[in-house]
C-alpha positions as CSV (number, residue, x, y, z in Angstrom):
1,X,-79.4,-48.3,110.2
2,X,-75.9,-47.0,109.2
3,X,-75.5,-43.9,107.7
4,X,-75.5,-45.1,103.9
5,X,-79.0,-45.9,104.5
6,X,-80.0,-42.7,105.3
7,X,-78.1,-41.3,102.4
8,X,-80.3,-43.7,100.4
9,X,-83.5,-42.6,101.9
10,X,-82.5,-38.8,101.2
11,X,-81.6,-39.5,97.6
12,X,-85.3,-40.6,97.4
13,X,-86.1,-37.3,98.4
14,X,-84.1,-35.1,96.8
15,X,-81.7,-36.8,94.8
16,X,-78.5,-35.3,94.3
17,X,-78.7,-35.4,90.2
18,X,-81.2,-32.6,90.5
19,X,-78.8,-30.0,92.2
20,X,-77.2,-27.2,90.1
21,X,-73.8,-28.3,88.8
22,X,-72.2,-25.3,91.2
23,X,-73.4,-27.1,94.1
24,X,-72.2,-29.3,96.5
25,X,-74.4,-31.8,98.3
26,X,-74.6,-35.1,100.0
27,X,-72.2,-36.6,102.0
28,X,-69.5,-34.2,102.7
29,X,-68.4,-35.2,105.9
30,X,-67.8,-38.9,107.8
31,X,-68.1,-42.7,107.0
32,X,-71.2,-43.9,105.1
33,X,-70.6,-47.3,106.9
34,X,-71.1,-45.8,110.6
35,X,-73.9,-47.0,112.8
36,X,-76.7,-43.8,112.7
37,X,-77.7,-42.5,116.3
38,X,-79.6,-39.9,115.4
39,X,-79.8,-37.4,112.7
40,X,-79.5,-33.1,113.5
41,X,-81.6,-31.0,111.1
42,X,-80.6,-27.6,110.2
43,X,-80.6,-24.9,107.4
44,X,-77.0,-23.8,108.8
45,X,-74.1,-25.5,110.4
46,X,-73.2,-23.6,113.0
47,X,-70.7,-23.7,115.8
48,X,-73.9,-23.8,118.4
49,X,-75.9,-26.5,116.2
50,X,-72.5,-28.6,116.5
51,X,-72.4,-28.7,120.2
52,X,-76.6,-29.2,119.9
53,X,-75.5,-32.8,117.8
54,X,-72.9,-33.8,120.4
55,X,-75.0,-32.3,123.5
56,X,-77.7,-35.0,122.5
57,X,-75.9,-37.8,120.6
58,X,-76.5,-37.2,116.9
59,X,-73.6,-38.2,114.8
60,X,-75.1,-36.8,111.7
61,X,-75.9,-33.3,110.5
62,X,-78.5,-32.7,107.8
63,X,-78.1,-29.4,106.5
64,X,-79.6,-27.5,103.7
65,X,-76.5,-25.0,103.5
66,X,-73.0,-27.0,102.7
67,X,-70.2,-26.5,103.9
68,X,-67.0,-26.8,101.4
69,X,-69.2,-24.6,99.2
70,X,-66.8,-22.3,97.1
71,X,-63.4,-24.5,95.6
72,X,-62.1,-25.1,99.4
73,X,-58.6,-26.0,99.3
74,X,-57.7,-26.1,102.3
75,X,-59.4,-26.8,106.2
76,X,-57.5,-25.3,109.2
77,X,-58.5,-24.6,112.4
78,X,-57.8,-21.0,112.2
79,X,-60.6,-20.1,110.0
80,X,-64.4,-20.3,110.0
81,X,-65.1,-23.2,108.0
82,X,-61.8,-25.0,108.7
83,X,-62.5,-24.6,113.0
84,X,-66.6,-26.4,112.0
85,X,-65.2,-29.1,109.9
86,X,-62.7,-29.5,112.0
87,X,-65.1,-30.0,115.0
88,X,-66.9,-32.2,113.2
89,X,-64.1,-34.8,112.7
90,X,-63.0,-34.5,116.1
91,X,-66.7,-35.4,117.4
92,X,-67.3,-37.8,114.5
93,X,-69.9,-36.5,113.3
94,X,-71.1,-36.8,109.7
95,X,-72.5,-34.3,107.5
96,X,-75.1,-34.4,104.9
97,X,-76.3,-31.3,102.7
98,X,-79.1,-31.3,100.7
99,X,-79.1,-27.6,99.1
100,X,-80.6,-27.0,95.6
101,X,-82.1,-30.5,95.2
102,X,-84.4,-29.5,98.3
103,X,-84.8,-26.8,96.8
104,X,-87.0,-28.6,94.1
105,X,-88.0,-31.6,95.2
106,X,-91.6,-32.0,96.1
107,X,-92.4,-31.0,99.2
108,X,-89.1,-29.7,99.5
109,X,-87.9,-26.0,100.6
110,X,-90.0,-24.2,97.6
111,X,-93.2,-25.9,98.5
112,X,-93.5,-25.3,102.0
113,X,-92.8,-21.5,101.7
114,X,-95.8,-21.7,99.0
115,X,-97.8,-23.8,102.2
116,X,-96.6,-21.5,104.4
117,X,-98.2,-18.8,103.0
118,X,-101.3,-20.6,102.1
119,X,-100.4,-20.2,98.1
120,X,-102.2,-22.4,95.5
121,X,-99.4,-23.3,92.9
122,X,-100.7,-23.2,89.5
123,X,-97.3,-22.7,87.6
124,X,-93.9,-24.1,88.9
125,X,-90.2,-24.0,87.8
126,X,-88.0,-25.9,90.3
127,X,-87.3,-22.6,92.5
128,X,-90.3,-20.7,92.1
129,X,-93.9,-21.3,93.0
130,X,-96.6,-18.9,91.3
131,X,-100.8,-19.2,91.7
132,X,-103.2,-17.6,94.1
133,X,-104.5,-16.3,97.4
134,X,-107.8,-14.8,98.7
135,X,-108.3,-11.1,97.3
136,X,-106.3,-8.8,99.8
137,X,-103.7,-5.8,100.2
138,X,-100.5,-6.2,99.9
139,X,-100.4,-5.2,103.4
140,X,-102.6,-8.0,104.3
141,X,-99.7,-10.1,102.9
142,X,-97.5,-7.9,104.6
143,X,-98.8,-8.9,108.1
144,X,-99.3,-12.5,107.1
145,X,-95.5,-12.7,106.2
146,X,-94.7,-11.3,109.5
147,X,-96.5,-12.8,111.7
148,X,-95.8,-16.4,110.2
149,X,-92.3,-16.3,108.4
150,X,-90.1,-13.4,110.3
151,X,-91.3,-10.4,111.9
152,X,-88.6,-8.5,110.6
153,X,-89.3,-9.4,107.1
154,X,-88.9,-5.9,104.4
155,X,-91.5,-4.6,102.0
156,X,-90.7,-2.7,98.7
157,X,-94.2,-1.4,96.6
158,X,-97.7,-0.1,97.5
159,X,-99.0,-1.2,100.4
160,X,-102.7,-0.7,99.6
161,X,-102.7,-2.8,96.3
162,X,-105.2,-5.4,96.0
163,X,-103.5,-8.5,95.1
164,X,-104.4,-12.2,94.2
165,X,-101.4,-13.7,92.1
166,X,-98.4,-14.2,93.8
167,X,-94.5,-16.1,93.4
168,X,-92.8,-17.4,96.2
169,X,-88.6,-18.3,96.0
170,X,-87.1,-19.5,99.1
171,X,-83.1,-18.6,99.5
172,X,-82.1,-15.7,97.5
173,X,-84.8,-15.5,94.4
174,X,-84.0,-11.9,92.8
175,X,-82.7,-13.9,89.8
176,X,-86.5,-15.1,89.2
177,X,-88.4,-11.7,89.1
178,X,-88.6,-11.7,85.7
179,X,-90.3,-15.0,85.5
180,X,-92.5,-14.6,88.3
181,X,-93.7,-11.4,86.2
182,X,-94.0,-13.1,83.0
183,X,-96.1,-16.0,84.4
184,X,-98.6,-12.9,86.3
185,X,-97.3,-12.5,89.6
186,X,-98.0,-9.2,91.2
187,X,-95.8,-9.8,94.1
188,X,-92.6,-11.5,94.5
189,X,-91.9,-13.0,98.2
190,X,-88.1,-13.8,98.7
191,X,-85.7,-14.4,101.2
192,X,-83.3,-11.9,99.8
193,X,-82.2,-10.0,96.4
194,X,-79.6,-8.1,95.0
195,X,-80.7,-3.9,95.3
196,X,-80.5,-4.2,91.0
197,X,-83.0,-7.1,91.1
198,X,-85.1,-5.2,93.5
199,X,-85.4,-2.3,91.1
200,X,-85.9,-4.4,88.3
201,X,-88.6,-6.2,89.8
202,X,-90.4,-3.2,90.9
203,X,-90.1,-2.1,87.2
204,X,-91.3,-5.3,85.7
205,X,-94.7,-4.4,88.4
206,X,-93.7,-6.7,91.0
207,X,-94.1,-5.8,94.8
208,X,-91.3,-7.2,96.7
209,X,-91.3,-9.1,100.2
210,X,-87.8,-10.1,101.2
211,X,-88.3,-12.4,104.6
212,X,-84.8,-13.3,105.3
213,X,-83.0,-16.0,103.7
214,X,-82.6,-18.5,106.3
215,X,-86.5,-17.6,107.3
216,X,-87.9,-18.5,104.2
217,X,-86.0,-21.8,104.0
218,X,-86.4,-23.2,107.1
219,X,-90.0,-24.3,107.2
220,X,-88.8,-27.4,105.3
221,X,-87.5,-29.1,108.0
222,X,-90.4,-30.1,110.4
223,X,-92.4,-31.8,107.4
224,X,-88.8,-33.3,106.8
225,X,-88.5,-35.1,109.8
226,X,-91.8,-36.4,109.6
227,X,-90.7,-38.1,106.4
228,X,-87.5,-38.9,107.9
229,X,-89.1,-40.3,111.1
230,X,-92.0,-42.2,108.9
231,X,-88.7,-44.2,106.9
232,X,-87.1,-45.0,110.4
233,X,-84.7,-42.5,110.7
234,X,-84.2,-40.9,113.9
235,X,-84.1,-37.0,114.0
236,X,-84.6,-33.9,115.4
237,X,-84.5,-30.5,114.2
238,X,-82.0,-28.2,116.1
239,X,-83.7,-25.5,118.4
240,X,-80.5,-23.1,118.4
């Protein structure tokens, strides 16, 4: 397998027509032509999730954050993104993003933070998934988010609400409140939102649980891999 072929396999998955137009995704980094060793799944490219790929031979990073993001113009080795992109080429290493188009796709990053939470969809838009859970608090939901998605996560509203209908936006989903409200949410779970979001969604009714950003995206990539591995692609997702 060379590394076109995996592009070819992702595209199936999340093809790179359905990202937004801002976005930058795909192959960004390395020859489509080289032989794949193994692939290195990540929501972030890091400098420690670079030394993972060449620590245990994978010559391809798949990351759901790209790199080359904002109108780059130049890469130099004496700044952040110039020093990783730089390392990359230096250990040949390719890199793949596959941002808003996971976002999306089915099964993608939206769909397992609705799993994770043990959500049953009934409405969907491509970044936001809206339907039920059992009768509880919004403390219940509270403790659920914390114990399964990031003990840390932060909780705006009334804790002793009973709740059934909730939205769920991976990333940064303040942008959505008003739709999650208008489709009968009663609490929006996010990785992150702006402080005039947050206010607006408390006006509009909405509770608000922000988990993190990279917390609520990164149960996407063990189901991933299985996909990956069930095609013939060798990976593993990064432990640092």
């Amino acid at each position: 397998m060379i590394i076109k072929d995996f592009m070819n396999i992702m595209q199936n998955i999340a093809p790179i027509e359905t990202a937004e137009p801002w976005d930058n995704v795909g192959l960004l980094v390395g020859n489509p032509e080289t032989e794949l060793q193994k692939v290195l799944m990540t929501v972030n490219v890091t400098p420690a999730v670079i030394a993972e790929a060449v620590r245990i031979g994978a010559n391809c990073i798949l990351s759901h954050h790209p790199l080359l993001f904002s109108g780059t113009k130049a890469v130099r080795a004496d700044d952040y993104e110039g020093r990783l992109i730089t390392s990359l080429i230096k250990n040949d290493i390719a890199l793949y993003a596959a941002h808003t188009n996971l976002d999306a796709a089915e099964g993608g990053v939206n769909d397992c933070l609705a799993q994770k939470l043990d959500l049953t969809v009934t409405e969907k838009t491509p970044y936001l998934r809206v339907g039920t859970v059992r009768r509880q608090t919004v403390g219940d939901l509270l403790l659920t988010v914390k114990e399964f998605i990031n003990p840390q996560a932060v909780f705006y509203g009334s804790i002793d609400r009973e709740i059934t209908n909730i939205a769920t936006a991976a990333g940064a989903g303040g942008e959505f409140a008003k739709e999650a409200a208008e489709m009968g949410a009663e609490v929006l779970v996010t990785g992150e939102m702006k402080h005039h979001e947050r206010l607006e969604a408390q006006a509009l009714g909405l509770d608000v649980i922000l988990t993190g950003h990279e917390e609520s995206e990164r149960w996407v990539l063990a189901p991933l891999q299985k996909r990956l591995e069930q095609q013939g692609v060798p990976c593993i997702v990064t432990k640092v």
